[in-house]
C-alpha positions in Angstrom: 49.9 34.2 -29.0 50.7 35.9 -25.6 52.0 35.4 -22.5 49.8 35.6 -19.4 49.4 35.7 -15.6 47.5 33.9 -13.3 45.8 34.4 -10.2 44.0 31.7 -8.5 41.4 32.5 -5.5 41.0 29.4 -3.3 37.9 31.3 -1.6 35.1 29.7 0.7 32.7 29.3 -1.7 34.6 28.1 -4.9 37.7 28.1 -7.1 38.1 31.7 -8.9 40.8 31.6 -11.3 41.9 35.1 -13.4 43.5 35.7 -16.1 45.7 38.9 -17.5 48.1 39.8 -20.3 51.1 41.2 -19.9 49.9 44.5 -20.0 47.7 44.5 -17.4 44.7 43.7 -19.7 41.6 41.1 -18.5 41.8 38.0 -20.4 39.1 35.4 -18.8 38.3 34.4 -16.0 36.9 31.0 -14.8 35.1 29.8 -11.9 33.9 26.3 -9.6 32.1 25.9 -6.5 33.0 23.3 -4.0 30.8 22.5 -0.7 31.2 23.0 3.0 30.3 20.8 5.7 27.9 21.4 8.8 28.2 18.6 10.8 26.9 19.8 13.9 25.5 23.9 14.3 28.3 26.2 14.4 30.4 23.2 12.5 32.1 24.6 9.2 34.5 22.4 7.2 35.9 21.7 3.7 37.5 18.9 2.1 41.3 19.4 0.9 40.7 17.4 -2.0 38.5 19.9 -3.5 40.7 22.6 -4.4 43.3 22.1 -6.4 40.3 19.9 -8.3 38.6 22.7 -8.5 41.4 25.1 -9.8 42.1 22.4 -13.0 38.5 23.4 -13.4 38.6 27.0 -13.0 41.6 27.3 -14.8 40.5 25.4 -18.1 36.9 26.9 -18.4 39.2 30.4 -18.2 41.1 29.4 -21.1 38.4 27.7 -23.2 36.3 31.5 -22.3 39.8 33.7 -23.5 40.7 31.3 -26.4 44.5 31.4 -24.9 46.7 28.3 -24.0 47.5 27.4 -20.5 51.4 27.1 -21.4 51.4 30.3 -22.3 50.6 31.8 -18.8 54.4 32.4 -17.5 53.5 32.3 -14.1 51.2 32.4 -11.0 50.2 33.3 -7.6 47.2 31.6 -5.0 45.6 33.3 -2.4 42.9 31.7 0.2 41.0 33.1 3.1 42.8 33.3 7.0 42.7 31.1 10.0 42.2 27.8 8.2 44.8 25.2 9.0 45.1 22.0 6.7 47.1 19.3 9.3 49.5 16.6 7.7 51.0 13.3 8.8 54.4 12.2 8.4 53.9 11.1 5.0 52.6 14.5 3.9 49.0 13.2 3.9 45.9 15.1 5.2 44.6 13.7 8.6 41.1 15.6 8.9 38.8 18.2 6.9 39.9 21.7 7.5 38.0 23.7 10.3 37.1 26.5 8.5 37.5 30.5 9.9 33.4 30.7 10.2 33.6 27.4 12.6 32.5 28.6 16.2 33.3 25.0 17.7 36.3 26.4 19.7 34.9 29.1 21.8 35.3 27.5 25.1 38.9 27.3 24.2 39.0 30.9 22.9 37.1 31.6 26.1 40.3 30.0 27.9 42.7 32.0 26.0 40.6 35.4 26.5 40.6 34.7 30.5 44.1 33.5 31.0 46.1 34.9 28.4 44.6 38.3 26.4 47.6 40.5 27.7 50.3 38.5 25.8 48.4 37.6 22.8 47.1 41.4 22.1 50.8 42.5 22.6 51.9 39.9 20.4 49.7 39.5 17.6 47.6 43.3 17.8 44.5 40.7 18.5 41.8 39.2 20.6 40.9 35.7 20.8 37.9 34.2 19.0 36.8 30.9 18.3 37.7 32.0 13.8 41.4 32.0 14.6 43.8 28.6 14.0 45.2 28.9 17.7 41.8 27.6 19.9 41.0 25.8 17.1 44.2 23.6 17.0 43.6 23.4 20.8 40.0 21.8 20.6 41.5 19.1 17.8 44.2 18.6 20.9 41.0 17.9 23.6 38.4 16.4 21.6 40.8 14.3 18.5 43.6 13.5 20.4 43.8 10.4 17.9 44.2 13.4 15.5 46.6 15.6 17.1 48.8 12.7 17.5 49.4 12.1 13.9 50.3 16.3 13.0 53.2 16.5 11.2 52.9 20.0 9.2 50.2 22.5 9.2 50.0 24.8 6.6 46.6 27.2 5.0 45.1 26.6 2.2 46.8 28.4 -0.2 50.3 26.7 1.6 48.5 23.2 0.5 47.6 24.0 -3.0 51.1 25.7 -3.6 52.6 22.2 -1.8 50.4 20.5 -4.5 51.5 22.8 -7.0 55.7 22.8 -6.2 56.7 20.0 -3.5 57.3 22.9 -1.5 56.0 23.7 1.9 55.8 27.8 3.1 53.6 30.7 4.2 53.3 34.7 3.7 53.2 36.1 6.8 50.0 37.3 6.4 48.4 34.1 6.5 50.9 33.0 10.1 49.1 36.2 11.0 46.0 34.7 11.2 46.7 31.6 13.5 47.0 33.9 16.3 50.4 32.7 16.8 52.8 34.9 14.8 54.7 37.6 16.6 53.8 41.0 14.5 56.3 43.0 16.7 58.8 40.7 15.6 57.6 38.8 12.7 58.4 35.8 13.1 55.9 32.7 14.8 55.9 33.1 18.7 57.0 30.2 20.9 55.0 30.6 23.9 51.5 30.9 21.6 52.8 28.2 19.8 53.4 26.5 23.0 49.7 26.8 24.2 49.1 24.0 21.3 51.4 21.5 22.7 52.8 21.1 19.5 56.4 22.0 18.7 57.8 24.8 16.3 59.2 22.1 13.5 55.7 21.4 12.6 55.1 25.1 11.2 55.8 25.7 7.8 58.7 28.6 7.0 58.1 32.1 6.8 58.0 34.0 3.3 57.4 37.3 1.9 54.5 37.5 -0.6 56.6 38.4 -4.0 58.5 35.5 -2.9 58.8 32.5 -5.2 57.7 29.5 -3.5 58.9 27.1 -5.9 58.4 26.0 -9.6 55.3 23.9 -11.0 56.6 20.1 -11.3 56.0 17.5 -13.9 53.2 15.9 -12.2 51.0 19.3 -11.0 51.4 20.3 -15.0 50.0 17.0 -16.1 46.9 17.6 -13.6 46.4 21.1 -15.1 48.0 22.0 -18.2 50.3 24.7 -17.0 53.7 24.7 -18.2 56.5 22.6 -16.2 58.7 24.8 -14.4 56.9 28.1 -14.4 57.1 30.5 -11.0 54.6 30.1 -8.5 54.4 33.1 -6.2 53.6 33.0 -2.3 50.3 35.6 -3.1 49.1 36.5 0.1 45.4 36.4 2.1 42.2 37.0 -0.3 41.3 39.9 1.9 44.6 41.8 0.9 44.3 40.7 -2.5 41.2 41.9 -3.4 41.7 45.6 -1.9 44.8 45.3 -3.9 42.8 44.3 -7.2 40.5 47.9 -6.8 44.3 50.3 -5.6 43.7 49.2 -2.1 47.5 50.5 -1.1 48.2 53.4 0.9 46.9 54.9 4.3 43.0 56.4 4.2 42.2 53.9 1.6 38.8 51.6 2.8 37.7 48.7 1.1 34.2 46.7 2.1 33.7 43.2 1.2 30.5 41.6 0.8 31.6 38.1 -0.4 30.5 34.7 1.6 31.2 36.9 4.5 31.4 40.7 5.1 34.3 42.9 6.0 35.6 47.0 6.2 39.1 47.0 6.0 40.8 50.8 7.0 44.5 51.0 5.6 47.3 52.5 7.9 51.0 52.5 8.0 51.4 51.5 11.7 50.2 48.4 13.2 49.1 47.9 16.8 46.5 46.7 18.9 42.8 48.6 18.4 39.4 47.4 19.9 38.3 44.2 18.8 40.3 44.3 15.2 41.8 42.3 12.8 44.9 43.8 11.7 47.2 42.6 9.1 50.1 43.5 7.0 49.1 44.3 3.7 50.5 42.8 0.9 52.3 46.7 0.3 55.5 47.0 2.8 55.1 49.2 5.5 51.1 49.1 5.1 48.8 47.5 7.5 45.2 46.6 7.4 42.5 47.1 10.0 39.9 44.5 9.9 36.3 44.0 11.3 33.3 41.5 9.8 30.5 39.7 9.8 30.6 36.3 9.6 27.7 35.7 7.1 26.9 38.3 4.6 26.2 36.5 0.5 26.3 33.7 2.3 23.1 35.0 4.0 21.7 35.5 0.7 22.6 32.4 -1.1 21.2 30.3 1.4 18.0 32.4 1.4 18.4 31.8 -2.5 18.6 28.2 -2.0 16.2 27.5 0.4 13.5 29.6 -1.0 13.7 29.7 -4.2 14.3 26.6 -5.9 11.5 27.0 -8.9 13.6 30.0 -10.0 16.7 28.6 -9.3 15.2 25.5 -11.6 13.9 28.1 -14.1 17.0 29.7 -14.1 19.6 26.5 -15.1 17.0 25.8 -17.8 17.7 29.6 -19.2 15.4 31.9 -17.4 16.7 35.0 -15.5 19.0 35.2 -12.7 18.0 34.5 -9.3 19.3 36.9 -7.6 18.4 39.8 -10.1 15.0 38.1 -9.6 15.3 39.3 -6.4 16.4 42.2 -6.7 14.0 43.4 -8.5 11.5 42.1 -6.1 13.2 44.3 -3.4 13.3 47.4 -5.2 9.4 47.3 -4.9 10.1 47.9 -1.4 10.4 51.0 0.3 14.1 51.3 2.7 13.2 49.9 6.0 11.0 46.7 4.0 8.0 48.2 6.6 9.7 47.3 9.7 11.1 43.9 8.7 14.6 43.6 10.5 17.1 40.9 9.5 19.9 39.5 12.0 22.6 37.7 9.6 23.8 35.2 12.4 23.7 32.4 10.8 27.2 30.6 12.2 26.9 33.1 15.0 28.6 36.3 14.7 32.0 38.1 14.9 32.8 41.7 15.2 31.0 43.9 17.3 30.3 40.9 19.2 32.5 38.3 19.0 29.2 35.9 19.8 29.1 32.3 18.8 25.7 31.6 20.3 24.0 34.6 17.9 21.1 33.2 15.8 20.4 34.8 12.5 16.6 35.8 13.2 13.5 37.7 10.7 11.5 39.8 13.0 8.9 42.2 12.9 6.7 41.1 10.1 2.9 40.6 9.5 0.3 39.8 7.1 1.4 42.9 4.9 5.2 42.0 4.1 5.7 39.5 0.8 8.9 38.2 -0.3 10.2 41.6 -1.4 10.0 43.0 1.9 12.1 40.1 3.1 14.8 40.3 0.5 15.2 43.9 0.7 15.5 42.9 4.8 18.0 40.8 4.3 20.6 43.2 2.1 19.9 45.8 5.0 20.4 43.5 7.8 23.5 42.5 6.4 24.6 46.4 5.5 23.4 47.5 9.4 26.0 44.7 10.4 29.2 46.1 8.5 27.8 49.6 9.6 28.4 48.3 13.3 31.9 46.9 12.0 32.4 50.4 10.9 31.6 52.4 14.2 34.9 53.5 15.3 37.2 52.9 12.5 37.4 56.7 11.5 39.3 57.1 14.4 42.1 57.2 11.9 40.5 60.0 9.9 37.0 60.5 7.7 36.5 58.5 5.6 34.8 59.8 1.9 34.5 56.6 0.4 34.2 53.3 0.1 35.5 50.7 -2.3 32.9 48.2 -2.3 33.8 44.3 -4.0 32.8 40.6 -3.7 30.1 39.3 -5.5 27.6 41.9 -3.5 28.7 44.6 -5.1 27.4 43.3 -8.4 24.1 44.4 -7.2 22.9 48.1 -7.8 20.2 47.9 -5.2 23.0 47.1 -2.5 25.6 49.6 -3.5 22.5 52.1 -3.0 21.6 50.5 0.4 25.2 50.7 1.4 25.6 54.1 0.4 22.7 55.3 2.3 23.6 53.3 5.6 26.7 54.5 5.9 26.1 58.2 4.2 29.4 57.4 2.0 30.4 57.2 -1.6 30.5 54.0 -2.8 32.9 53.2 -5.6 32.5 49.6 -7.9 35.7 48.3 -10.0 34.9 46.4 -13.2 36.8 43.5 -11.2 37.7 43.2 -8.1 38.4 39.5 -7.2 41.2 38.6 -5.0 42.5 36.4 -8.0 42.7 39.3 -10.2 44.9 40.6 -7.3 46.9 37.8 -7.3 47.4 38.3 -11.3 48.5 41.5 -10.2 50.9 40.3 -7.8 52.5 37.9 -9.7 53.3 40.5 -12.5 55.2 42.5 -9.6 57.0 39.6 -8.6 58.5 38.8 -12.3 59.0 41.7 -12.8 56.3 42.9 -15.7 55.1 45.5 -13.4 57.7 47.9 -12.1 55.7 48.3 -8.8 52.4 48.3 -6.9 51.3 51.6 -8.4 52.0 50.0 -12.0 50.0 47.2 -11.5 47.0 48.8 -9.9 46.9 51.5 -12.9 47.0 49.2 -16.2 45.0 46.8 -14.4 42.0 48.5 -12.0 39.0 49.8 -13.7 36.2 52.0 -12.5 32.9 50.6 -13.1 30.1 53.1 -11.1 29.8 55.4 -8.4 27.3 55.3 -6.2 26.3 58.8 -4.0 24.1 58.5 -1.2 20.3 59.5 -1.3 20.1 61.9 1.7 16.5 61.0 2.4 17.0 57.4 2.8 20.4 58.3 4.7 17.9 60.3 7.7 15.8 56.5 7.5 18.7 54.4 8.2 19.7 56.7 10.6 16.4 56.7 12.6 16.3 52.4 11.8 19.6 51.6 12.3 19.3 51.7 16.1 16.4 49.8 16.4 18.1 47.0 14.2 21.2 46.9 17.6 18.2 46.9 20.1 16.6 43.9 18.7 19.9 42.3 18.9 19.9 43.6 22.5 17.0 42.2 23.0 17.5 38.7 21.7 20.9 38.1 22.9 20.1 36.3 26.3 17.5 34.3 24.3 20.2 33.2 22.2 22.2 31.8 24.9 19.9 29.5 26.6 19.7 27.5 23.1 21.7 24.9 24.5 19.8 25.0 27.7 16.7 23.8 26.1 
């Protein structure tokens, strides 16, 4: 018998929920995938109802993996992505599906705001508008559900709503406030005149907490539902982004972490925050330490759905035993030289954010013939997806050169990627033996009762080096030469794009 920590990722895709001794050691891990919705193109939402479902889930095939008992875990932390707002009436029940932070329905309001107000909001909250963040979005449920909007009570995020499910009580981190696009990071607290621009008032917005916080204690009824022990600690945790840098010693200035999860993102670490180019920027979960943020809205995402769409006899071959999909894959691409032969993939598949901030973006295959098979493509795709982040990347040494890269998310778990990413950006590429943003908010928790003495603690008994991967400096002088083609096709394509709606 031990005592353990949990961290529970409510992510895009599924339900991760991790595991850890007391001494920083991995116990098990579970996991649970839940659906999104696509109701109309550019349309992403999820139902409320599936997470904390899918955490029970998570959470018992952990402990039936790690042989441990669920009231033995002393206490825990959630973390969820940004942006996505779950809206309550009066009675504390939720109104509509949550707009996810990939839905592109709001860009006419994030148009609005851009036009008419980019001076205060970039002074406020170090960003631009886009149609990911909670502010536009909130505003289009005001114009197009007013039947909606009438009936908000609270809004919270995800990880607010499973914690409220969890405890009775209702707070945020200021990291996730920070990605409504109505939180004051000069001041840090939420600002009235964004707020304002919703129509709603201040009371519905939940209070304000720090992420070692304790948000409350797990009641009767949430430890019937999942097997936890009544009255144990359940930490605030913070965004998954910040979480999972913090699972591979993501914590000082000069450190860079790249995520290739459902989406893709570069994070640069720096102790000052303030407005630069078309960023996100965060605090980090360490105090004084901020985040600077730039993605791509569809990166494994990309690649599950090409998974799922063209390969269902492996994918049936595979549940009955036979060999991973993607590994399938993989080795299908390795037969491929870098460049697939001049197959170029575009990952805008819910349109696209950083460099372009583009909602109308269609993910596009071009350039192929007779000659290419289905290798060619998947290797396209992992590049098409790496020459994105590369574009997120351009710029972001401002700060200072960066060596290299820690690279998690479920990408990472693919050699041929961590070699394609270390030969488009010319960088070192480092893999942790786990790097989920609920083994970070293990981590966290541990800091917060006190089992670790500090961030540095944490990240050395827990954070484990799995590979290194060095560039190939012939492949590096191919991307080089490719890599601008890949932005001129996108060039190229862009005004197609945005007669779509046109025709």
């Amino acid at each position: 018998m031990g005592t353990y920590l949990l961290g529970v990722d409510i992510g895009t895709s599924g339900c991760k929920a991790t595991v850890i001794d007391t001494n920083g050691r991995f116990i098990a891990d579970g996991y649970t995938e839940y659906p999104s919705y696509h109701p109309h193109f550019g349309w992403v939402e999820q139902k409320s109802t599936d997470w904390l479902n899918a955490m029970i889930l998570s959470l018992k095939r952990a402990a039936e993996k790690g042989k441990f008992s669920t009231k033995d875990i002393i206490g825990l932390a959630v973390d969820a992505s940004a942006h996505n707002t779950v809206l309550l009436d009066r009675n504390g029940a939720v109104i509509r599906d949550t707009i996810m932070w990939q839905d592109q329905r709001a860009y006419q309001e994030a148009a609005f705001l851009k036009e008419q107000y980019l001076d205060l909001i970039k002074s406020t909250t170090f960003s631009s508008p886009s149609a990911t963040w909670s502010l536009p979005q909130l505003m289009w449920v005001r114009d197009n559900e007013p039947e909606v909007y009438s009936k908000i009570e609270r809004i919270m995020f995800i990880d607010d709503y499973v914690r409220y499910q969890l405890t009775g009580a209702i707070s945020t981190t200021h990291i996730q406030a920070q990605g409504s696009l109505m939180f004051d990071n000069r001041k840090m607290v939420w600002s009235e005149d964004l707020v304002k621009l919703t129509g709603l008032p201040m009371t519905v917005l939940p209070e304000i907490r720090k992420t070692t916080d304790i948000s409350g204690y797990v009641t009767a009824k949430a430890a019937a539902l999942t097997g936890l022990k009544e009255g144990i600690p359940v930490v605030m945790g913070a965004s998954d982004t910040s979480l999972e840098s913090y699972s591979v010693g993501g914590l000082k200035p000069g450190d860079c972490v790249l995520k290739m999860a459902t989406a893709g993102g570069i994070n640069v670490f720096r102790n000052i925050g303030a407005p630069f180019l078309d960023t996100f920027i965060y605090s980090h979960v360490v105090d004084g330490v901020w985040y600077y943020g730039r993605g791509t809205v569809s990166a494994a995402q990309a690649l599950r759905w090409y998974r799922d769409t063209f390969c269902q006899k492996e994918l049936a071959e595979e549940i009955a035993g036979g060999q991973n999909t993607y590994q399938l894959l993989d080795k299908e691409a390795e037969g491929v030289p870098p460049g697939a032969d001049g197959l170029f993939f575009h990952p805008y598949m819910s349109g696209e954010r950083a460099p372009y901030w583009d909602p109308k973006l269609r993910a596009s295959f071009t350039g192929f013939s007779s000659m290419h098979r289905r290798g060619h493509f998947n290797r396209a795709l992992l590049e098409g997806v790496t020459f994105s982040l590369r574009q997120c990347f351009e710029g972001m040494e401002e700060f200072g050169r960066i060596d290299q890269i820690s690279f998690v998310g479920g990408g990472s778990k693919s050699p041929l990627w961590r070699s394609i990413l270390a030969d488009v950006f010319d960088r070192k590429i480092v893999k942790y033996k786990r790097d989920d943003s609920s083994l970070g908010a293990a981590m966290l928790t541990g800091v917060a009762l006190g089992v670790f003495g500090s961030h540095q603690e944490a990240v050395e008994k827990t954070a484990v080096i799995d590979s290194i991967t060095e560039p190939n400096p012939e492949n590096v002088e191919k991307y080089s030469k490719l890599f601008p083609l890949y932005v001129e096709i996108h060039d190229d394509l862009e005004k197609t794009y945005h007669k779509y709606e046109d025709a």
